[in-house]
DRENZA-109629 format. One line per 2 residues: their letters; for each residue x, y, z of C-alpha. Coordinates in steps of 0.25 Angstrom, whole numbers. Layout:
! residues N
a	X Y Z  ...
! end
This chain:
! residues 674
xx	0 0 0  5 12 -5
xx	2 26 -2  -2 38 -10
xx	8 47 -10  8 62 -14
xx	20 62 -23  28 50 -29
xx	30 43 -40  19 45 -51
xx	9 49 -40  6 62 -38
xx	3 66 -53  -8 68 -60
xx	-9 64 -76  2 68 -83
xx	11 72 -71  25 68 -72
xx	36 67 -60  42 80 -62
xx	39 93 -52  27 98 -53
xx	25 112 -58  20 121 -46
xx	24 108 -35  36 110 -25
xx	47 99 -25  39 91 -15
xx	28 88 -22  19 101 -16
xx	13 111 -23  19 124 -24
xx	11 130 -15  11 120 -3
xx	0 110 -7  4 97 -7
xx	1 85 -15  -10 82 -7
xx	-20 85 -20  -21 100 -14
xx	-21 114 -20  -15 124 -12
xx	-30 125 -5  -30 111 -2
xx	-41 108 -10  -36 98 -21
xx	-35 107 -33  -23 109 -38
xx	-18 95 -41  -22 85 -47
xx	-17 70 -42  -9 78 -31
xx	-12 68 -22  -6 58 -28
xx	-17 50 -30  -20 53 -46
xx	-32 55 -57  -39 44 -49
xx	-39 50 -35  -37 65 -37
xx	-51 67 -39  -47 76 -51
xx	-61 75 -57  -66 83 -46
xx	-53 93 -47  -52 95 -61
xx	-64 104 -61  -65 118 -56
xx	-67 121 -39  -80 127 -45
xx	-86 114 -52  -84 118 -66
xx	-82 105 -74  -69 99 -76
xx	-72 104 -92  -73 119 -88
xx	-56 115 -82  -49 113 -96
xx	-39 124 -95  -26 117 -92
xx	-18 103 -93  -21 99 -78
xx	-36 101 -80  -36 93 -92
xx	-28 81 -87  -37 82 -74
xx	-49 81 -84  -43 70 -90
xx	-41 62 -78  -55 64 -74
xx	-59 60 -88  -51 46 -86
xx	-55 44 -74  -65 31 -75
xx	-79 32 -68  -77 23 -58
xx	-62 27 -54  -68 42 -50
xx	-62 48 -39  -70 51 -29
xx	-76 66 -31  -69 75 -21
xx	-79 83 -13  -80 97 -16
xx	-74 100 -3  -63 93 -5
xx	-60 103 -20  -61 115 -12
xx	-50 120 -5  -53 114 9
xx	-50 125 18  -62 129 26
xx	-62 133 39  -64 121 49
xx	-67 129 61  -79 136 60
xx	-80 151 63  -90 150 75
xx	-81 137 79  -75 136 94
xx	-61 136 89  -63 149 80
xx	-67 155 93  -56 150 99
xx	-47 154 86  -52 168 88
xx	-50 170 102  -36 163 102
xx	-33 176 90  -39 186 100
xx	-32 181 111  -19 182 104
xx	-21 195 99  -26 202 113
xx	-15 195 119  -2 198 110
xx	1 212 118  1 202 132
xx	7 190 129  20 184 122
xx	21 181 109  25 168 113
xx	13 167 122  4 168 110
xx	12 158 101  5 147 102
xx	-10 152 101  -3 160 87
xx	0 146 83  -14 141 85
xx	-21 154 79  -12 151 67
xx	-13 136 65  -28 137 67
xx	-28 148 57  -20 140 47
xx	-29 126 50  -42 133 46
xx	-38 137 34  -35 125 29
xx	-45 110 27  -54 108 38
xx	-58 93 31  -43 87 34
xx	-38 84 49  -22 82 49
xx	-18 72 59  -6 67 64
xx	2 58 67  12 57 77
xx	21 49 86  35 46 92
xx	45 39 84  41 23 82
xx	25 25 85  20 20 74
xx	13 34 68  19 33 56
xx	13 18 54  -1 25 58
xx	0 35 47  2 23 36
xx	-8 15 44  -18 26 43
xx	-14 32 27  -16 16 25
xx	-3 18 18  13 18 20
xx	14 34 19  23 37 31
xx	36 28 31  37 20 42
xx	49 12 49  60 11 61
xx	68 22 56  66 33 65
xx	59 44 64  53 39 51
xx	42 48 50  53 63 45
xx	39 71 40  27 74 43
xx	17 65 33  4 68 29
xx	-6 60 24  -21 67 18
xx	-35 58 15  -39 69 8
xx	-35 80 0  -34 96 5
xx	-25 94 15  -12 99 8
xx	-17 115 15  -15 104 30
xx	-3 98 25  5 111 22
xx	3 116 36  8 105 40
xx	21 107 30  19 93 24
xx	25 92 11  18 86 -1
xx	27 73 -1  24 71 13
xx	8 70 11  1 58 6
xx	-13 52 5  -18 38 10
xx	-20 25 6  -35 24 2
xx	-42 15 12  -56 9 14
xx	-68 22 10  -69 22 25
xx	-57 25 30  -53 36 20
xx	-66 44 23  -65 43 36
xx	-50 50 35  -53 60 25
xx	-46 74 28  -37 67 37
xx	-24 71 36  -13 61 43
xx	1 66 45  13 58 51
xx	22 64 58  38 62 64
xx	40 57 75  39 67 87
xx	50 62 94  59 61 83
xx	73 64 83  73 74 72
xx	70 88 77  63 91 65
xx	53 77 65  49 83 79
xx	46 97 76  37 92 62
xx	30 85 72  27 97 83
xx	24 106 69  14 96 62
xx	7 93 78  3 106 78
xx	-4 107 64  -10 95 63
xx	-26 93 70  -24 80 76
xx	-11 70 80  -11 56 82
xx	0 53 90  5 39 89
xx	13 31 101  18 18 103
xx	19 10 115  33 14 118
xx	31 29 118  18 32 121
xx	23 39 134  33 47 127
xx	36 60 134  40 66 121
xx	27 63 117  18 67 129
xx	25 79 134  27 86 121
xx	15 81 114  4 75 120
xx	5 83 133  4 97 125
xx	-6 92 115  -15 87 125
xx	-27 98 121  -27 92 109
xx	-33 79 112  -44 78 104
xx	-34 79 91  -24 68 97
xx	-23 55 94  -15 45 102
xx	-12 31 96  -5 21 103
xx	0 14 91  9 0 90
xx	0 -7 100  4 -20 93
xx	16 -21 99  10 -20 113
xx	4 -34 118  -11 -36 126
xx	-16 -26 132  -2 -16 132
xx	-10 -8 121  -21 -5 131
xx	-11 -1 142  -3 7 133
xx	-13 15 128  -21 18 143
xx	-6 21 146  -6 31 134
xx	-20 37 138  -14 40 152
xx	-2 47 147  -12 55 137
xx	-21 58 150  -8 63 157
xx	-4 73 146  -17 79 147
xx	-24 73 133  -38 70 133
xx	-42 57 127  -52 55 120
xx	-61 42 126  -74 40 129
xx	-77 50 118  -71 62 126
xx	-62 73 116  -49 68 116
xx	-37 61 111  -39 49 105
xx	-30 37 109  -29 23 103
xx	-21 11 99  -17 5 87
xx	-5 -1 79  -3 6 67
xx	5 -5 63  -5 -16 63
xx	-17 -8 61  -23 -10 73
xx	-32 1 78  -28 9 65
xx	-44 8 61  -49 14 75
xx	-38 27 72  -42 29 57
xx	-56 30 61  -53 39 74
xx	-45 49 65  -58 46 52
xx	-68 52 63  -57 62 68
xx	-55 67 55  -70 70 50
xx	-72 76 62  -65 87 55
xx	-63 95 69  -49 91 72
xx	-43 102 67  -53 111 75
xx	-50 103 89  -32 104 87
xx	-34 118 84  -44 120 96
xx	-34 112 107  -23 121 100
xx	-31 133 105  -33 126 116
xx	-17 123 119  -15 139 116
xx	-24 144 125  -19 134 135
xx	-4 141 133  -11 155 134
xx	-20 152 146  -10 157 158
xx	-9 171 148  -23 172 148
xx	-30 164 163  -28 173 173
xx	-29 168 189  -44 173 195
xx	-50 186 190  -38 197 187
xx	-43 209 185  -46 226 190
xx	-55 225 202  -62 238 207
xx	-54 236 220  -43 235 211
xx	-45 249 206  -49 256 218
xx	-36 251 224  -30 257 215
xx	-36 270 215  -33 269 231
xx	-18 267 228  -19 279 217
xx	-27 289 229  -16 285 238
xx	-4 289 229  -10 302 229
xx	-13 305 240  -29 305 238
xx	-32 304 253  -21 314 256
xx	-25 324 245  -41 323 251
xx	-36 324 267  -27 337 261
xx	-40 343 254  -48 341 266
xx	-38 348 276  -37 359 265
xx	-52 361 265  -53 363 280
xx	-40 371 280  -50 381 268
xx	-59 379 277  -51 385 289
xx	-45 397 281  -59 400 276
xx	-67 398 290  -55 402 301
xx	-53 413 310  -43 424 303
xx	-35 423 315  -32 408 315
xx	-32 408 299  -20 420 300
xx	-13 409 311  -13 399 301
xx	-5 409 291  5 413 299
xx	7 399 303  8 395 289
xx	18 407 285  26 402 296
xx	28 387 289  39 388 279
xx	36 390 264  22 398 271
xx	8 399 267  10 400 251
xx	18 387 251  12 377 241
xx	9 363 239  21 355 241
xx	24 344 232  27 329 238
xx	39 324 242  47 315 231
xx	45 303 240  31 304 241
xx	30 306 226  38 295 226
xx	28 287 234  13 292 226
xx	21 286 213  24 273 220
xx	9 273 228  4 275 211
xx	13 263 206  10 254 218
xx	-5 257 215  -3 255 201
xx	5 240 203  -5 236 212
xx	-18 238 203  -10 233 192
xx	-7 220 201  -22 218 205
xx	-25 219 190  -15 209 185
xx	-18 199 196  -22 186 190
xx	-18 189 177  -11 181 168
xx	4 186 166  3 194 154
xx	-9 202 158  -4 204 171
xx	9 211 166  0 218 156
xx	-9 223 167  5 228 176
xx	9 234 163  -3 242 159
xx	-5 247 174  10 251 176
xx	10 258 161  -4 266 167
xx	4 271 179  14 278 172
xx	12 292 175  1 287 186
xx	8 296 197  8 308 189
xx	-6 308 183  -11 305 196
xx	-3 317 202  -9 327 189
xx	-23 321 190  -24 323 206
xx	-19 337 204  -30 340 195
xx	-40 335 201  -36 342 214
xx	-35 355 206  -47 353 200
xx	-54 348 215  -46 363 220
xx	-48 373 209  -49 385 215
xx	-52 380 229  -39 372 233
xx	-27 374 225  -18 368 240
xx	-28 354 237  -21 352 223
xx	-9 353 228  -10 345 240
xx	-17 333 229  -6 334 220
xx	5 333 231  -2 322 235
xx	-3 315 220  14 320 221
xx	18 314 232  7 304 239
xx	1 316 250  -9 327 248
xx	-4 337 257  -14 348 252
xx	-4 362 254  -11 376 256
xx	-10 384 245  -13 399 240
xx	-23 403 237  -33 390 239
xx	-47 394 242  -55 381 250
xx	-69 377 246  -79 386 253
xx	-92 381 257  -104 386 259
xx	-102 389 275  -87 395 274
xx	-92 410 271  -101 409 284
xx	-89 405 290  -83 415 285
xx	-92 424 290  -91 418 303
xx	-77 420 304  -78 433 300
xx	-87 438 311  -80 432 322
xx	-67 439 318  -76 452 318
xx	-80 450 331  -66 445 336
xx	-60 458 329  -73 468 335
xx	-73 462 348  -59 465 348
xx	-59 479 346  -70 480 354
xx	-62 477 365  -49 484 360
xx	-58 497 361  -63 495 374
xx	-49 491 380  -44 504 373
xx	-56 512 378  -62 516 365
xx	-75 507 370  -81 506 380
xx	-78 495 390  -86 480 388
xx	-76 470 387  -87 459 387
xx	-94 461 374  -81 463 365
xx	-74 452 372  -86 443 368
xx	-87 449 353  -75 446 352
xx	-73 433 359  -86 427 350
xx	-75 430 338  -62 422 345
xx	-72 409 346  -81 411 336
xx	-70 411 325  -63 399 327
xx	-78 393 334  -82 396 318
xx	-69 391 310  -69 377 320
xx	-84 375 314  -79 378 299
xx	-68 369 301  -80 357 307
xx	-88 361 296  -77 361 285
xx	-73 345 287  -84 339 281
xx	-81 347 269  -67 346 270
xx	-68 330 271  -76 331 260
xx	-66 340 251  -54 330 256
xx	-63 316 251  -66 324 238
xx	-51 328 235  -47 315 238
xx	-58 307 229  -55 318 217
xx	-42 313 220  -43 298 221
xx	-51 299 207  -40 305 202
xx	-30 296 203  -40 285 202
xx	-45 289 188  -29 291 186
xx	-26 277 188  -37 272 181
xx	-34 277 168  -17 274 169
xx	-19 261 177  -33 254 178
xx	-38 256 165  -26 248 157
xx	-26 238 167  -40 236 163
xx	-39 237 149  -28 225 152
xx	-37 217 159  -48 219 149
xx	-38 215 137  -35 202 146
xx	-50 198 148  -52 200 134
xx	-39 190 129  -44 182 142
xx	-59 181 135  -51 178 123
xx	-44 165 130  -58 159 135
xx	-63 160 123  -50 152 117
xx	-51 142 129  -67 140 130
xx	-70 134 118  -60 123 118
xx	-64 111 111  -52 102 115
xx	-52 94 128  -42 99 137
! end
C-alpha cells in the first residue's frame, strides 16, 4: 500500500505536464505565492491547479473546476491551453468513472469566519483588545505579550477555513506517534524506524482539500504535505476537514526538532499526545507540556500506545497510572461525559484500538468547534498570566472618609484652626477698640508703642522651620491618601495611583498658600486687612498668628453704635463731674461734693461696666466669625486638594474599573474546563 503523495515521479501533473519546473511554482513544489500542492489556489479554494493533489483527471474533480466560480459552463471557458485540456479531460472521463462533484462549498474560497460575531469567544476577542489597549500606559510590554500573541493568532485563525481541524500528533522519541500517523493515513506516509529522531519535520496529512491557507501558517512546505489512502465510505467521511500533522520528537536532541514542535503546539486546534509505557511519566513531558496546557483539556488527546507489549492487565494499570499523573498536572479528563481530555489505549502497531480513536477524532472533527474551544482556553491561559495585574485583594478604592482625612491633614498644614481662633480673637480685639473706655484704649497704645517695631509693625512671616513643617504636614497628607487609595490594588495600578497623587502635589503648598490668602482677603476686604495676613502666615508656615495691622476696621454690628454711645456719655460724665468738682475745689462753684462726685463716679464704673457687657455680647459673634474664617478656609485647601490630588487619583481608579470590567468580561464567558 502505497500513498499518494504531492510530488514525485509522474504524479503530480495533469495531462500534458512534463518533470521539469513548473512555471510560476517554487523549487519545492509550492506555488509561487505560498500555496501548496494541496489542489489549493492561494485562497484555498482548489482553483488554480489542476491535478495538484497528485491525484490526477480521475480525482481532481476537474469537471466541477474547469468552469467559471460563477456556473457558467465549461463552453463559455475556451480562452487558454489549461481550460481546453481540462475540457478534454472532463470529456474523456467515462460515466461511471466520474469523480465525485465537489460541493460548491468546497470551489469557493473556504475562509469564512468560524466564530460567530454575537459568539462568547468574540466577546472574549473584544475584550481581550480593550483590555490591552487600556492597559498598554500600566503594564510592561512583556506583560501584555502573550495576550498580543492570542489576539494575533486568533485574528490569523479566523481568517482562514472553518471546515478543516488541524490535529497533531505528538510524542517522545520511540512512542510510536509516527506508526499512529501511517496507522490513521492508512498508508506508509511518515518513515518509521530505530533511527532516532526519525521523525526531522513537521508532516502534514489533509482529507480534504482547502487547507493549503492552515498548512502555510503552520510553515509546512508543499513536499511535506500529503493526502491519505482511500478507505471504507465510512471512515473518509467521518474525517473530512481533518488535517493530521506529525511532528519531532519533543525530546529530541536536536534544538531545532524541539523548537518546530513548541511553534506547531501553538497553531494547531487539538494535539494528540502519544506515550509509551516506559515514559509515560516523563518530566519533560508533564512539566513542560501537560502541566502548562492543562486548560486545554478539552482539545488534548492522550494515547497510551504500545500496549501490546504489556502483559494481562498491565494495560489497565498503566493507563489508571497515567490518568493519575493527568489529574495531578491539573488536566481534566473527559469520563462520564464531562468536558475533557480524552484518554485511551491502543497499539498502533497491531491495530488494536486504532478504530475507537478514528472514530473519537471523526465526531471531534465534524463537531467543527475545536478550533473555537483551543482558542478559548488560549484566552483562557492569558488572562490567567494577567490576573495578578488586574484582581485586586478586597474592595480598593476612594472612601468619603478617605477624602475627609485628607481634607483634615490639608486644614491642619494650614493652620485652619489656628487662622479661625486668630479671626476670632481679632473680632473681639475690634470689638474692644470700638466699644472700650478711651482711657483704657489709650493704655493699650502706649503699651504697644513700647514693644519693639510699635504699633504699625505688620504681619510677620513664619519661620523657615515652620514652612518647612506645613510642606512636609502637605506631603505626608498627600502619601497618606494616595496609600488608602492604592490599598489592594494590584502592583501597577497602585504605582500609577502614587504617581498620579504625587505628580498633583507639586506645587500643592504654594497654591494652598495663594488660595488661602485670597479667600481670607476676600473674607476681610475692607473689614480686616490683619486677618489675611495672619491666614497666610498661617498657609506659610503651619500657624495663624493674626498680626494687627493699620488701618483694619472690625465688622460693626447693629449694637456697637449704641455702645458707642454709651461709652461716649459716661466719659462725659466722667469729664463733667470732673470739672464740676475742680470748680468747686478752686471756688469757682459752689461747694457740693456729693452730687459731682457721684456724676462722676457713675462714669469711672459705667465705662468699663458697658465695655465688659460689649465684650460678653461680642463672643457669640466672635466665635462665629473665628468657625466662618476657619471653614472659608478648610474649603479652600479642600477644594485645592481635590483638584491637584483627588481627582486623578479618581480618574486612575476609574480607568482600573473600567480594564477590571474588561477582564471579567474576558474570564466570565470561558468555555474551557479549568
Amino acid at each position: 500500500m502505497t500513498a499518494v503523495t504531492d510530488e514525485g515521479p509522474g504524479q503530480g501533473r495533469g495531462p500534458g505536464q512534463g518533470r521539469g519546473p513548473v512555471p510560476g511554482r517554487g523549487p519545492d513544489g509550492s506555488g509561487a505565492d505560498g500555496s501548496g500542492l494541496d489542489g489549493s489556489g492561494p485562497d484555498g479554494s482548489g482553483r488554480d491547479r489542476s491535478g495538484a493533489d497528485g491525484s490526477g483527471p480521475d480525482r481532481s474533480g476537474l469537471g466541477e473546476h474547469s468552469g467559471h466560480a460563477d456556473g457558467r459552463p465549461p463552453g463559455g471557458w475556451d480562452d487558454g491551453l489549461i481550460a481546453r485540456r481540462a475540457a478534454a479531460a472532463t470529456e474523456d472521463t467515462a460515466p461511471d468513472e466520474a469523480p465525485a462533484a465537489v460541493p460548491e462549498d468546497d470551489v469557493r474560497p473556504q475562509v469564512e469566519a468560524y466564530v460567530p460575531s454575537d459568539s462568547p469567544l468574540s466577546s472574549r476577542l473584544d475584550a481581550l483588545r480593550e483590555l490591552v489597549g487600556l492597559s498598554r500606559a500600566r503594564l510592561e510590554r512583556a506583560d501584555l505579550a502573550e495576550a498580543g500573541r492570542v489576539l494575533d493568532e486568533a485574528a490569523a485563525r479566523r481568517r482562514l477555513s472553518s471546515r478543516h481541524t488541524v490535529v497533531a500528533i505528538a510524542g517522545a522519541s520511540g512512542s510510536g506517534k509516527s506508526t499512529l500517523f501511517n496507522s490513521l493515513a492508512g498508508a506508509q506516509i511518515s518513515e518509521t524506524g530505530l533511527r532516532r529522531p526519525t521523525t526531522a519535520a513537521p508532516l502534514a496529512c489533509s482529507w480534504t482539500d482547502g487547507a493549503a491557507g492552515l498548512l502555510d501558517r503552520l510553515a509546512i512546505p508543499g513536499r511535506l504535505r500529503r493526502r491519505p489512502q482511500p478507505g471504507s465510505a465510512a471512515a473518509d467521511e467521518a474525517l473530512q476537514g481533518l488535517v493530521l500533522v506529525d511532528l519531532p520528537d519533543h525530546d529530541s536532541a536536536a534544538r531545532g526538532h524541539r523548537d518546530q514542535v513548541d511553534r506547531v503546539l501553538a497553531l494547531v486546534d487539538a494535539v494528540i499526545w502519544v506515550v509509551d509505557p516506559e515514559k509515560y511519566a516523563d518530566a519533560a513531558l508533564h512539566e513542560r507540556y501537560l502541566r502548562p496546557l492543562a486548560g486545554h483539556a478539552e482539545v488534548t488527546f492522550v494515547v497510551l500506545n504500545q500496549i501490546d507489549r504489556l502483559p494481562g492487565e498491565a494495560a489497565d494499570q498503566v493507563l489508571d497510572d497515567l490518568r493519575r499523573l493527568l489529574d495531578e498536572d491539573g488536566m481534566a479528563l473527559g469520563e462520564h461525559g464531562e468536558p475533557g481530555a480524552t484518554v485511551l489505549s491502543l497499539s498502533a502497531l497491531t491495530g488494536d484500538g486504532v478504530g475507537e480513536l478514528r472514530e473519537l477524532l471523526g465526531r471531534f472533527v465534524q463537531d467543527r468547534t475545536a478550533a473555537t474551544r483551543r482558542l478559548s482556553a488560549d484566552v483562557d491561559a492569558a488572562a490567567d498570566r494577567l490576573r495578578p495585574a488586574y484582581v485586586a485583594e478586597g474592595r480598593p478604592g476612594l472612601g468619603e472618609r478617605a477624602r475627609e482625612e485628607f481634607a483634615d491633614r490639608l486644614a491642619e498644614a494650614v493652620g485652619a484652626a489656628a487662622a479661625g481662633q486668630a479671626a476670632e480673637r481679632e473680632w473681639r480685639r475690634n470689638a474692644g477698640r470700638a466699644c472700650g473706655t478711651p482711657w483704657l484704649r489709650l493704655w493699650r497704645w502706649y503699651e504697644s508703642a513700647r514693644r519693639p517695631g510699635g504699633p504699625d509693625r505688620g504681619a510677620l512671616g513664619a519661620p523657615p522651620e515652620e514652612q518647612l513643617t506645613a510642606r512636609q504636614r502637605v506631603e505626608q497628607a498627600v502619601r497618606t491618601v494616595a496609600d488608602d487609595a492604592a490599598d489592594g490594588l494590584p502592583g501597577p495600578w497602585a504605582q500609577a495611583v502614587r504617581e498620579a497623587a504625587v505628580h498633583g502635589a507639586q506645587g500643592l503648598p504654594e497654591a494652598l498658600d495663594e488660595l488661602a490668602g485670597r479667600a481670607a482677603g476676600t473674607e476681610s476686604r475692607g473689614a480686616d486687612d490683619s486677618g489675611t495676613a495672619g491666614v497666610a502666615a498661617g498657609v506659610r508656615g503651619g500657624t495663624a498668628q493674626a498680626q494687627p495691622g493699620r488701618g483694619s476696621k472690625p465688622p460693626r454690628p447693629a449694637w456697637w453704635p449704641a455702645a458707642v454711645l454709651a461709652q461716649v456719655v459716661m466719659t462725659l460724665l466722667q469729664i463733667f463731674g470732673g470739672l464740676w468738682l475742680a470748680g468747686q475745689i478752686i471756688g469757682v462753684l459752689q461747694p457740693g461734693l456729693l452730687t459731682p462726685a457721684l456724676v462722676m463716679l457713675a462714669g469711672i464704673i459705667g465705662g468699663p461696666l458697658v465695655e465688659w457687657s460689649c465684650a460678653a455680647a461680642a463672643r457669640g459673634p466672635a466665635r462665629r466669625y473665628g468657625q466662618e474664617a476657619e471653614r472659608r478656609l478648610r474649603e479652600t485647601a479642600a477644594a485645592c486638594g481635590r483638584a491637584r490630588v483627588l481627582d486623578p487619583v479618581s480618574a486612575e481608579l476609574v480607568r482600573y474599573r473600567e480594564v477590571r470590567e474588561r477582564f471579567v468580561a474576558v474570564t466570565e464567558f470561558s468555555t474551557t474546563s479549568r
